[in-house]
Each structure stands twice: as C-alpha cells, then as structure tokens.
PAMIGU-133280 format. One record per residue (C-alpha): residue number from 1; x, y, z. Coordinates in Angstrom, 3 decimals, always signed. Layout:
BEGIN
VOLUM   num         px         py         pz
VOLUM   NUM          X          Y          Z
...
***
This chain:
BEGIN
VOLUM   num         px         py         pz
VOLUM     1    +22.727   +259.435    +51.823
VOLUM     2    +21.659   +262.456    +53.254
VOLUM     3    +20.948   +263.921    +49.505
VOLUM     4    +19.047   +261.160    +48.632
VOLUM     5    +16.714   +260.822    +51.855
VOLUM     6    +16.160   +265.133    +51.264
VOLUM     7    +15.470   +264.049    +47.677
VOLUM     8    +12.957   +261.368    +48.146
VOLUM     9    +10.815   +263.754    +50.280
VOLUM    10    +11.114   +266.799    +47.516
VOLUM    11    +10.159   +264.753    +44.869
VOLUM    12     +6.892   +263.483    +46.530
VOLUM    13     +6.115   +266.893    +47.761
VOLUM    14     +6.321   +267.886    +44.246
VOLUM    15     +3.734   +264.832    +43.062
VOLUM    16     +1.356   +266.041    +45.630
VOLUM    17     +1.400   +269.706    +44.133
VOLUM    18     +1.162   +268.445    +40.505
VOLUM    19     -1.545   +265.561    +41.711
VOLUM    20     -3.083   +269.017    +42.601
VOLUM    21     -3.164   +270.846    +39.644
VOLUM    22     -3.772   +267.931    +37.693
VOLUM    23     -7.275   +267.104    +40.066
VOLUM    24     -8.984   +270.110    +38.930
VOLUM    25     -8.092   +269.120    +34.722
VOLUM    26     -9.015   +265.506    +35.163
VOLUM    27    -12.365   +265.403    +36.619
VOLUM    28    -15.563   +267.884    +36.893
VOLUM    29    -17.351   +266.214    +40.111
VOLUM    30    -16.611   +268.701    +43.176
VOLUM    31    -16.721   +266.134    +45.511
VOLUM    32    -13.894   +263.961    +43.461
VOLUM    33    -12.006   +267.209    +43.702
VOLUM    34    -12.101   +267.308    +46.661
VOLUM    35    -11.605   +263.869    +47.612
VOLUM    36     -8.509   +263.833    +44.928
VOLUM    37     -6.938   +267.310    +46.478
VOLUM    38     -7.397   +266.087    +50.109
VOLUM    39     -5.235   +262.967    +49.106
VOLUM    40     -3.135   +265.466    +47.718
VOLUM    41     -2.716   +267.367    +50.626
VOLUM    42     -1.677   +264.111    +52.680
VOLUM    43     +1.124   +263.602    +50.333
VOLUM    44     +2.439   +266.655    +50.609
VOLUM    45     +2.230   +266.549    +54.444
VOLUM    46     +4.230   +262.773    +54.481
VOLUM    47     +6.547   +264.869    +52.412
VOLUM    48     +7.396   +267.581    +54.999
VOLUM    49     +7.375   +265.606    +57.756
VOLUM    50     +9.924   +263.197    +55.940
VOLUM    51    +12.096   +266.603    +54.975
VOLUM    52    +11.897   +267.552    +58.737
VOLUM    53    +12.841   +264.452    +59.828
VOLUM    54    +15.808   +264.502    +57.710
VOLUM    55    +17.358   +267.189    +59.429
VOLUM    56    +16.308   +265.798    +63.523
VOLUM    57    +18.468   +262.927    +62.521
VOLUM    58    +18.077   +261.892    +66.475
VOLUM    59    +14.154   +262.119    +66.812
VOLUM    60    +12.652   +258.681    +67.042
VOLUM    61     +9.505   +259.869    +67.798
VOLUM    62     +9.522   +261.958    +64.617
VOLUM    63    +10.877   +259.263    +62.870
VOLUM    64     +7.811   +256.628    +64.139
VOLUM    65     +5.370   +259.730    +63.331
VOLUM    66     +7.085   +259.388    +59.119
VOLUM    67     +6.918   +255.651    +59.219
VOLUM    68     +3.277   +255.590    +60.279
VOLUM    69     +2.404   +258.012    +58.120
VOLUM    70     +4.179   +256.811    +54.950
VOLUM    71     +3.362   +252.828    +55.917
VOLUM    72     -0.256   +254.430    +55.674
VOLUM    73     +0.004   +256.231    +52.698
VOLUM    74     +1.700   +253.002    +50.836
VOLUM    75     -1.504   +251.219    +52.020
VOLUM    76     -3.481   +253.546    +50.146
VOLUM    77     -2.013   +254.168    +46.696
VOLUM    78     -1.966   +249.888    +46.909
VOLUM    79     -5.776   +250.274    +47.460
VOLUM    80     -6.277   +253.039    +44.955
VOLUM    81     -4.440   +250.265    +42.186
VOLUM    82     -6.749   +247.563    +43.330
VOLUM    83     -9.573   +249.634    +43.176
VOLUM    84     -8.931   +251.528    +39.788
VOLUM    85     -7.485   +247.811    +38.525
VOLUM    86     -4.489   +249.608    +37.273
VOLUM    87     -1.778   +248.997    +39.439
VOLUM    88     +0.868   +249.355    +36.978
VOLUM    89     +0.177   +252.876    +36.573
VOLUM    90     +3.616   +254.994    +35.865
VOLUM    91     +2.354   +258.135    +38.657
VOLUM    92     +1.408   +255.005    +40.782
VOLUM    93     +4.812   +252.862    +40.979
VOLUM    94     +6.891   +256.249    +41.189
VOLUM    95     +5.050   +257.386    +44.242
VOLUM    96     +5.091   +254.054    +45.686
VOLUM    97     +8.756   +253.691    +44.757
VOLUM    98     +9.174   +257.241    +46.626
VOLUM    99     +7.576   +256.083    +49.899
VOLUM   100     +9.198   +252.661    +50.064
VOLUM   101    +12.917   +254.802    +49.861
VOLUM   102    +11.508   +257.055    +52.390
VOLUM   103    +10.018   +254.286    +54.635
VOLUM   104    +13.890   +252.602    +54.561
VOLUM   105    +15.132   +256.148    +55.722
VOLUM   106    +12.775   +256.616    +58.667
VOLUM   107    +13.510   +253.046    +59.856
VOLUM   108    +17.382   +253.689    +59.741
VOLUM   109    +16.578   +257.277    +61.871
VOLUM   110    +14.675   +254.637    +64.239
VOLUM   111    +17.243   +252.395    +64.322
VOLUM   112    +20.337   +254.645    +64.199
VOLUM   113    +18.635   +257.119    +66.880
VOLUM   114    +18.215   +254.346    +69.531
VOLUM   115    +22.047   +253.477    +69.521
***
C-alpha cells in the first residue's frame, strides 16, 4: 500500500505543475494568474508533504499537518465546483479523488502511529 499512498501524492504533485502551465494558456488577467498559480503552488505543497509523510510512517504530527492540509484543500476544489457550477469537471473529480485516497492514508499513519 506503500506504492499506492507514494503514488497518490506524485500524481497530485504532477496536477499542480500542469495546473501551472496550463494557468498562464487559459487566462490573460495577471491577477487570475496569479490567483490560479498560487492554488497551484498549494497543491503541490499537500503533495510533498503527503510524499514525506509516506516515508515518517511514525510521525503523527506530520500526519495531522497532511490531513489538515488536504481536508482543506478538498474544501476548496468543492468550493471552486460550486462556484464555477461545474462540479463534474474531469481535472476536478481526479484531484478530489487524489486527496480523498491521500486523506485515508494520513488517517491510517494517525491511527497506526498511536498504537
């Protein structure tokens, strides 16, 4: 399970480095690019934290820091559907998908690091 929890926190790394590139193609406003590469940026960082916490397998307090932090960023792609009215988006539901897996892993560190 090990793979998969590594995985989980790759592949949402690699949606904040395409969200990225992809922010300076979709929109011309600087301060939307900004906005849109700052949101970015938090991805990324829920990402690496998740990837370090993978290998501190006995670090609750890491493991609280990931939950927060993904719980958080859950909260906002949910907002970002309700606000754009598309919550069916495919980029959407995969990096919600991601962060629910990864949310399951950091509450099994929690869980498995208190025993």
């Amino acid at each position: 399970m090990v793979w998969l929890d590594r995985a989980l926190s790759i592949l949402l790394i690699l949606a904040g480095i395409v969200h990225i590139f992809d922010s300076f193609h979709a929109f011309d406003d600087p301060l939307t690019i900004l906005w849109s590469v700052v949101g970015a940026l938090f991805v990324i960082l829920v990402g690496v934290i998740s990837l370090l916490r993978v290998s501190r397998p006995s670090d609750r307090a890491l493991a609280w820091i990931c939950l927060v932090s993904e719980l958080v960023w859950l909260a906002v792609a949910f907002w970002f559907g309700h606000v754009t009215q598309d919550p069916a988006r495919l980029h959407l539901l995969m990096v919600i998908v991601l962060t629910l897996g990864m949310c399951v892993f950091s509450a099994r560190t929690i869980v498995a690091a208190k025993s």
